[in-house]
C-alpha positions as CSV (number, residue, x, y, z in Angstrom):
1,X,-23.1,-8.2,32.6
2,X,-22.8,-4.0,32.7
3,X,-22.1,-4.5,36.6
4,X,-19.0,-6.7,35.2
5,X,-17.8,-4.5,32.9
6,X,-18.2,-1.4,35.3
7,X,-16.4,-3.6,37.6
8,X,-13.3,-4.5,35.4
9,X,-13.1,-0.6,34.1
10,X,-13.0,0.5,38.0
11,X,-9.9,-2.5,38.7
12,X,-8.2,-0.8,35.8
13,X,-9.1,3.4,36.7
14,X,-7.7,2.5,40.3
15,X,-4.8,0.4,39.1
16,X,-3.5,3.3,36.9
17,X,-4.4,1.3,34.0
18,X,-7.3,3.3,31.6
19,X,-8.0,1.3,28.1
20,X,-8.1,3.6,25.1
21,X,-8.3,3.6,21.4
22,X,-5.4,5.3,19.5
23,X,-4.4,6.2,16.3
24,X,-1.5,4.0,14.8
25,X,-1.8,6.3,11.2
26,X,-4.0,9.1,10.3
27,X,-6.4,8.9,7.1
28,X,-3.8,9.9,4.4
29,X,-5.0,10.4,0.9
30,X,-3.8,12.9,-2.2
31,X,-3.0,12.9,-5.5
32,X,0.4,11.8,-7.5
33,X,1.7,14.5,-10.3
34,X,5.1,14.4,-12.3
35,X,7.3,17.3,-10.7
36,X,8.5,18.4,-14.2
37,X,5.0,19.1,-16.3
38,X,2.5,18.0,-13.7
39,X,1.3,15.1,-15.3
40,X,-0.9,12.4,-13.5
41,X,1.0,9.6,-11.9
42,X,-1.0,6.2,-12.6
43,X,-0.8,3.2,-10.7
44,X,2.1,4.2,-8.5
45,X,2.4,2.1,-5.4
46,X,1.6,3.6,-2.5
47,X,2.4,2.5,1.3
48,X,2.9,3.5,5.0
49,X,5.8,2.0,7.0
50,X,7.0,1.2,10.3
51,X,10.5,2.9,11.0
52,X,11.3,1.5,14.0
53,X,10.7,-2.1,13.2
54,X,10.8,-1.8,9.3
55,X,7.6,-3.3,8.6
56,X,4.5,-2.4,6.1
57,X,1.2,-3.9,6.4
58,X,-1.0,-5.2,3.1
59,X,-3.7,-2.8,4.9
60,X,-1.3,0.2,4.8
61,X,-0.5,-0.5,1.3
62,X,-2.2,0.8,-2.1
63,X,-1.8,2.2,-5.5
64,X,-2.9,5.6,-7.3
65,X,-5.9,5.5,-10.1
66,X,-6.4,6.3,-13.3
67,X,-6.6,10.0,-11.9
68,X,-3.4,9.8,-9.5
69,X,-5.4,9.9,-7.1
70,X,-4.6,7.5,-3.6
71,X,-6.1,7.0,0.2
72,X,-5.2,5.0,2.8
73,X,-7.8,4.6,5.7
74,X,-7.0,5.8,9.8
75,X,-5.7,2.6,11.4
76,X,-6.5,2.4,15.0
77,X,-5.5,0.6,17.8
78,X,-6.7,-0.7,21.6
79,X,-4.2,0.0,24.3
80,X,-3.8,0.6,28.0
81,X,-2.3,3.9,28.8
82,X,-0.5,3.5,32.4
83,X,-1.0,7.2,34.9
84,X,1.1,9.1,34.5
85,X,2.8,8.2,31.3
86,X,2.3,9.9,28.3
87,X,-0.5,8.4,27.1
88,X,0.7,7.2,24.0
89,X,4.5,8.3,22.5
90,X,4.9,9.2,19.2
91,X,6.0,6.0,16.6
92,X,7.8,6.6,13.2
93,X,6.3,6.1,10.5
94,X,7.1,6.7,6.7
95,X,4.6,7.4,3.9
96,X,6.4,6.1,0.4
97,X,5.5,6.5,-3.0
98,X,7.2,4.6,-6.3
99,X,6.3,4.6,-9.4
100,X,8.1,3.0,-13.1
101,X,10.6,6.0,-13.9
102,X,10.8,8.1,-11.4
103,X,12.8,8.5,-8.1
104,X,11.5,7.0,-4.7
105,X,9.3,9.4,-2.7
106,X,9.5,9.7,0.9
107,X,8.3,11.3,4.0
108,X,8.0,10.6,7.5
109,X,5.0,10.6,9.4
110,X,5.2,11.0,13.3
111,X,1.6,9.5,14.9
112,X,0.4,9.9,18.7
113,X,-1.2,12.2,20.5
114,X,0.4,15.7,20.0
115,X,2.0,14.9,16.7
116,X,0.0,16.1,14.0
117,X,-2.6,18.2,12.6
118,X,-5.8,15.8,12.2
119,X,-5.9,16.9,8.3
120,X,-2.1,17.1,7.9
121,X,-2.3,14.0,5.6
122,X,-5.2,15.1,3.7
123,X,-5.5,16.1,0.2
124,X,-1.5,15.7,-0.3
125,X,-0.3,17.0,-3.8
126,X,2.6,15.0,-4.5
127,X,5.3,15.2,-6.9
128,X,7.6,12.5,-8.3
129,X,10.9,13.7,-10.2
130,X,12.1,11.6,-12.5
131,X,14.7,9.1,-12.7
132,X,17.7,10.6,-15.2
């Protein structure tokens, strides 16, 4: 059984084609405040989505606590990176927050290789302004 795996990996190293495990969104996680006094946000929703395709997953999805406080686990992702491509081009992403009364926050996340900081998404403060 190793011999056949060894095998298979070699077919693919010669070929051009090498497997690897990338990173479709970072571990993003923070806090929600009210721009105006800095109140805690409860229960605002919370979700990552796809820009190019417009799509959100229910694992990319969740909502602040009772502290405003929100995280949304690294999702990752098998794929075959083919010499001598980049191995794996950056895909838009955007990271939106709602919440009853207040405007729609959002900001886009760019995800690959050379795109980010690995604790860019980390420990986010961020503020909501309020709907007039």
């Amino acid at each position: 059984m190793k011999q056949l795996v060894i095998s298979i990996l070699l077919v693919f190293i010669i070929s051009g084609c090498i497997p690897y495990l990338y990173e479709i969104t970072p571990n993003i996680n923070g806090r929600i405040f009210d721009e105006k006094d800095s109140s805690i946000i409860k229960y605002a929703n919370v979700s990552v989505t796809n820009t190019v395709k417009n799509i959100s997953s229910n694992n990319l999805k969740t909502q602040s606590d009772d502290l405003g406080y929100f995280s949304i686990p690294r999702t990752t992702q098998w794929g075959i990176w083919i010499v001598p491509q980049e191995p794996y081009a950056p895909i838009g992403y955007t990271l939106e927050v709602e919440a009853n009364g207040y405007k729609k926050y959002q900001v886009p996340l760019a995800t690959g290789i050379w795109s980010y900081r690995n604790d860019q998404w980390e420990n986010l403060k961020i503020q909501l302004k309020r709907n007039p």
